[in-house]
C-alpha positions as CSV (number, residue, x, y, z in Angstrom):
1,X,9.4,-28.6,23.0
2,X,6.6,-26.3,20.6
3,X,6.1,-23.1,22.4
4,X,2.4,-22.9,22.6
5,X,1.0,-19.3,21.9
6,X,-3.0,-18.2,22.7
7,X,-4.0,-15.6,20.5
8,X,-7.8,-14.3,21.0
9,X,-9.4,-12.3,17.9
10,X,-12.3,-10.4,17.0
11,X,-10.8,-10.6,13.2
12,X,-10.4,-7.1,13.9
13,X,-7.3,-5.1,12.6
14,X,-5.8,-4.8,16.0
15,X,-6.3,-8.7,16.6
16,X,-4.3,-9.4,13.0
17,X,-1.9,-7.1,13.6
18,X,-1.3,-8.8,16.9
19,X,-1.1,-12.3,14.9
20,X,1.4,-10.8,12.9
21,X,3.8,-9.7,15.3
22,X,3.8,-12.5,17.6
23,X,4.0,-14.4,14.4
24,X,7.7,-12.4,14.0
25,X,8.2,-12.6,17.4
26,X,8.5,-16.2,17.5
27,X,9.9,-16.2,13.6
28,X,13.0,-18.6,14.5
29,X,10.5,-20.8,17.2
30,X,9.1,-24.0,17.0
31,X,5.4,-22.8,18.0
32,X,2.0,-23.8,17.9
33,X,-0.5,-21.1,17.4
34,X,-4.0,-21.5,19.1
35,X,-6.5,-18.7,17.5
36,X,-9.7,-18.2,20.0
37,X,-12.7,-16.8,18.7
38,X,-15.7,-15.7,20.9
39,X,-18.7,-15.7,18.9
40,X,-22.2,-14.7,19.9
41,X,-25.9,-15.8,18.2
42,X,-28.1,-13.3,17.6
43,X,-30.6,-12.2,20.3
44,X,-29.0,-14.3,22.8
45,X,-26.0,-12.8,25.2
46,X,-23.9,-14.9,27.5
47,X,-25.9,-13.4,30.2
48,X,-28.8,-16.0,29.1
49,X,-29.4,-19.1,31.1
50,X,-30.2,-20.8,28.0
51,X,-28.0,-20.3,25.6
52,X,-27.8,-22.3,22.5
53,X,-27.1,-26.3,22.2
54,X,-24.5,-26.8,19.5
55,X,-26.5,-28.8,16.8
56,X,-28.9,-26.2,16.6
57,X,-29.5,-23.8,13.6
58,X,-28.9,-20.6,15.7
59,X,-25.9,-22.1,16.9
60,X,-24.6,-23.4,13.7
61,X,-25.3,-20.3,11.7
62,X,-22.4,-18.1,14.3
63,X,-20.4,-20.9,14.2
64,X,-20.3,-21.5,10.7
65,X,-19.4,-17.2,10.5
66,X,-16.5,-17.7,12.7
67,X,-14.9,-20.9,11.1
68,X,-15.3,-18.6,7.5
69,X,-13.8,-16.1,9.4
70,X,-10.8,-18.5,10.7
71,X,-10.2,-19.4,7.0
72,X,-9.5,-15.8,5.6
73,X,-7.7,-15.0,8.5
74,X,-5.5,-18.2,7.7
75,X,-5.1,-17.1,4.1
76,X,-3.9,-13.6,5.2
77,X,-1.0,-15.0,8.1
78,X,-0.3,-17.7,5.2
79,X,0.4,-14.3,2.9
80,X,2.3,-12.2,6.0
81,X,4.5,-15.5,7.0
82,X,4.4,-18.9,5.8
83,X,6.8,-20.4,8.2
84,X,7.2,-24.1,8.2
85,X,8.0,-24.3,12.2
86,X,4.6,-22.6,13.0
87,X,1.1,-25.1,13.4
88,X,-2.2,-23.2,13.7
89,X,-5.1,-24.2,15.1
90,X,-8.6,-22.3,15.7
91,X,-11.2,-22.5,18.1
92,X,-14.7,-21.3,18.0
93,X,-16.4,-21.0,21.2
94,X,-19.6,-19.7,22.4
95,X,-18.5,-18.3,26.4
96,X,-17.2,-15.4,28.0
97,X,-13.7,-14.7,26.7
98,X,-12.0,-14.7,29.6
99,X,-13.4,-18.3,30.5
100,X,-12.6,-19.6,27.2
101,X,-9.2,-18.0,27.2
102,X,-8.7,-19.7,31.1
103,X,-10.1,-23.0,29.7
104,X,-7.8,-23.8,26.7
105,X,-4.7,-22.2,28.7
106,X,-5.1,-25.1,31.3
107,X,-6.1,-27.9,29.0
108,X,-3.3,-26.9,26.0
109,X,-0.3,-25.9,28.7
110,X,-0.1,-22.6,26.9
111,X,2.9,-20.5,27.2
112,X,2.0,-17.2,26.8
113,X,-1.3,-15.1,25.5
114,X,-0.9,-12.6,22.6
115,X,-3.8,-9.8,21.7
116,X,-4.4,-7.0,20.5
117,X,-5.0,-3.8,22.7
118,X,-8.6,-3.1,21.6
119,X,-11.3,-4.8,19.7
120,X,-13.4,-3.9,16.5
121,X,-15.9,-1.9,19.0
122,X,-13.2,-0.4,21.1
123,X,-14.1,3.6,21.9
124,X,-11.9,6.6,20.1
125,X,-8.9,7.7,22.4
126,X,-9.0,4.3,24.7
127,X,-6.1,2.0,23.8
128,X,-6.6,-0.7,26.4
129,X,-9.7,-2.0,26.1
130,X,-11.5,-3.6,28.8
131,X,-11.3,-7.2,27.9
132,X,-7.3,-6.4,27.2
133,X,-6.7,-5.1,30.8
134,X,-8.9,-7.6,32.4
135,X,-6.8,-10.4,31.0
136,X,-3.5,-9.0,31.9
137,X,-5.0,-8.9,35.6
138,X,-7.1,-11.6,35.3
139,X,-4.7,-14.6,33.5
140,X,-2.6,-15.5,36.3
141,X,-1.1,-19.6,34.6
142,X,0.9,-17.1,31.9
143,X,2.5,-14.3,30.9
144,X,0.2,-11.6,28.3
145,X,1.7,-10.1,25.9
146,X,-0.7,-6.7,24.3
147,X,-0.2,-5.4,21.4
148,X,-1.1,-1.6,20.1
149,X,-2.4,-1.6,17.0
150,X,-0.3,0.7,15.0
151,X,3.1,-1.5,16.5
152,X,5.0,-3.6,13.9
153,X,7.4,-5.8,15.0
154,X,11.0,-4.5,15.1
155,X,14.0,-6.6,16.6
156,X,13.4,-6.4,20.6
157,X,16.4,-4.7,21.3
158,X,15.9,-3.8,24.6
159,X,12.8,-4.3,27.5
160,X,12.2,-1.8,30.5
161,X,11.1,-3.5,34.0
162,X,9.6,-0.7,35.9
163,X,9.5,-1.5,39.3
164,X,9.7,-0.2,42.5
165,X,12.0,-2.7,44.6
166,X,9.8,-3.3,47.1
167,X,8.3,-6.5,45.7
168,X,10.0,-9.9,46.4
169,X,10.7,-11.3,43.4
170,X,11.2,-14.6,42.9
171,X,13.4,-16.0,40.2
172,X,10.6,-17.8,38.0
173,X,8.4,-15.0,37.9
174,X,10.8,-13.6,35.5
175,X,11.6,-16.8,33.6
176,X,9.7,-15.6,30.5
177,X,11.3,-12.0,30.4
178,X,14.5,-13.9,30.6
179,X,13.5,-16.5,27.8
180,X,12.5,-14.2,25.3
181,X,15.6,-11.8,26.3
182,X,18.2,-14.4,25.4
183,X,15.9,-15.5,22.2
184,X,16.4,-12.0,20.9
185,X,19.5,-10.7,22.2
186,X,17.9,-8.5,24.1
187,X,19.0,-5.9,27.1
188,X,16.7,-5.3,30.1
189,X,16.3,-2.2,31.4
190,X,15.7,-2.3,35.2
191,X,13.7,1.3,36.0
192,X,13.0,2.8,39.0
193,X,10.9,5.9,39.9
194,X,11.0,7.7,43.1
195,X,11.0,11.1,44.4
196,X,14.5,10.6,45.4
197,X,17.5,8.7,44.2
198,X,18.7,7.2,47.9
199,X,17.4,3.7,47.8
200,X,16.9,1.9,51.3
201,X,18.3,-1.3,52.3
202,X,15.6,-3.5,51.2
203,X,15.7,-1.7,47.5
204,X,19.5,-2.1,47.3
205,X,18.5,-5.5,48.1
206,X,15.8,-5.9,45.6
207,X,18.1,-4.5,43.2
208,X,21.1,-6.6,43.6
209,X,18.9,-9.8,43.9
210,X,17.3,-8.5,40.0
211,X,20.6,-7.8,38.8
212,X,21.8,-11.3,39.7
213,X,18.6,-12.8,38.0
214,X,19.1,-11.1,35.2
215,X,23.3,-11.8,35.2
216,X,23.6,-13.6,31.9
217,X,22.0,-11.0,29.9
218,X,22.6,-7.5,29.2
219,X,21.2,-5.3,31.8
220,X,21.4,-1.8,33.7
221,X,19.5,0.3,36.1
222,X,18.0,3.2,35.5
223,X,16.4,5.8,38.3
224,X,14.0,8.9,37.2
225,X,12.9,11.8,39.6
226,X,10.2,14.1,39.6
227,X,7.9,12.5,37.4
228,X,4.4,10.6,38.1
229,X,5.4,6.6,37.3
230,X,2.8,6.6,34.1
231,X,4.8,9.6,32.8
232,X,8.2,8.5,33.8
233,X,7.6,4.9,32.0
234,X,6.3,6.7,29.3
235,X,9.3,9.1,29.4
236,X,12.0,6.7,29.4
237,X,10.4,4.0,26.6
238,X,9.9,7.3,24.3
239,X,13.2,8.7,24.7
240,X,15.0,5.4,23.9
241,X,12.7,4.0,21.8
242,X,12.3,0.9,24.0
243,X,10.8,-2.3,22.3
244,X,8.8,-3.5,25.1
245,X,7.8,-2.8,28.9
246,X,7.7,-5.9,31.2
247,X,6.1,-6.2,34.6
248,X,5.1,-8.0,37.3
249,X,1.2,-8.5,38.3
250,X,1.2,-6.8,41.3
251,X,-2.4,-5.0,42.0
252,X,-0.5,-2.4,44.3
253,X,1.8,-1.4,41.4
254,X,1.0,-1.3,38.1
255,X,-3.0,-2.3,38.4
256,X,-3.6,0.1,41.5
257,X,-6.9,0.3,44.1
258,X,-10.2,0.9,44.1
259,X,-9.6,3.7,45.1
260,X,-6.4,4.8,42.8
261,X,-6.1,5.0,39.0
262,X,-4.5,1.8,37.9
263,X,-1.5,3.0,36.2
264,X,-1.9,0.1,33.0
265,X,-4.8,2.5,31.8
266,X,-2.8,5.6,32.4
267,X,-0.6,4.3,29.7
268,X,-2.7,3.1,28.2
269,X,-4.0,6.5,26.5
270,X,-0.3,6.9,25.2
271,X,0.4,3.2,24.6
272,X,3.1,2.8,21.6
273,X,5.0,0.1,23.0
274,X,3.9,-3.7,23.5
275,X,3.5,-4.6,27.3
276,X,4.3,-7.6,28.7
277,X,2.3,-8.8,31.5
278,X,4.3,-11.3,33.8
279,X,2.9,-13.3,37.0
């Protein structure tokens, strides 16, 4: 069966250099690619009641700048990889993003959502834009995949799981990590980061019951000390050159509280390594 891949784009650089690498990723995959563009009509926002009715000129005039848009963007992939297992399609809709992303997920059985980490208006010094985070808490049917703009694709040779084994994982929450481990050859990189090394029960537990999830690929743990769990990601990606970070939506964990600094945007500001967003 086609993977099916969502990829959203502003037809920004950081949105084509997200088509490109999940182009790579998925070089030796049967996959249809489904490109989403938001497009908005002059003088109107979606905060209007009254937006307008395709058919008419407003209307017609934005979409016809989209699907011109779709068509050089086509040329360019056509130029970066012309594979004959890959099927495009593009859609041009006039919604919120996140609603059109949640709308063609259900109704194409995506498998997974590719984008960029920031758009064409995204602020100096912020890699994870706000529509980029809101998805990867927001987009709970599959996993999302965010790409930093200056990342190329290289082969994934090996993908850190932070976590803190107190989360009760269950076996096809991982599925995808596992999938597109064993499509790569790829090791995983269990990493833990406490203040101390002793583990309790229910972590030894967690641990072993990740270990035998993750049993028919490679895979070892990994436990830092003495460093904040933004920096000690951060740390550990950097010094091995890692090729991706992997987690589990968990608000406690890696999107915080209201009243903590959700630690995606904490790496965020140093973000050189595609993040993979599981649920």
């Amino acid at each position: 069966m086609n993977k099916r891949i969502l990829i959203p784009t502003d037809f920004s650089k950081n949105a084509l250099n997200a088509a490109r690498y999940a182009l790579d990723l998925y070089e030796k995959q049967n996959c249809e690619f489904y490109f989403l563009n938001v497009f908005h009509v002059d003088g109107y926002t979606t905060d209007y009641l009254a937006l307008p009715e395709p058919g008419s000129p407003d209307y017609d005039a934005a979409l016809e700048v989209s699907e011109k848009a779709f068509e050089k963007l086509l040329e360019v992939l056509a130029l970066h990889n012309d594979n004959p297992k890959h099927q495009y399609h593009t859609i041009s809709s006039l919604n919120f993003l996140s609603e059109a992303m949640k709308h063609i997920i259900a109704k194409e059985a995506i498998d997974l959502v590719v984008m960029g980490t920031q758009g064409a208006t995204g602020r100096k010094g912020i890699i994870f834009g706000s529509n980029t985070v809101k998805a990867m808490e927001k987009i709970t049917a599959c996993p999302v995949l965010a790409i930093p703009e200056m990342v190329r694709f290289t082969p994934i040779k090996e993908i850190v799981f932070p976590t803190d084994l107190k989360t009760n994982y269950k076996a096809k929450e991982l599925d995808y990590l596992v999938d597109i481990a064993r499509m790569h050859g790829s090791a995983i990189r269990i990493l833990h980061i406490n203040n101390t090394e002793e583990l309790s029960t229910t972590q030894h537990e967690s641990k072993e019951y990740l270990e035998s999830i993750f049993s028919t690929i490679e895979c070892t743990f990994h436990t830092l000390t003495g460093l904040s769990l933004a920096k000690g990601i951060t740390t550990f990606v950097a010094s091995r050159d890692s090729s991706m970070i992997a987690f589990i939506n968990r608000s406690h964990f890696f999107f915080g509280t209201v009243f903590s600094k959700p630690l995606i945007k904490e790496i965020g500001y140093e973000a050189t390594t595609p993040i993979l967003a599981l649920h």
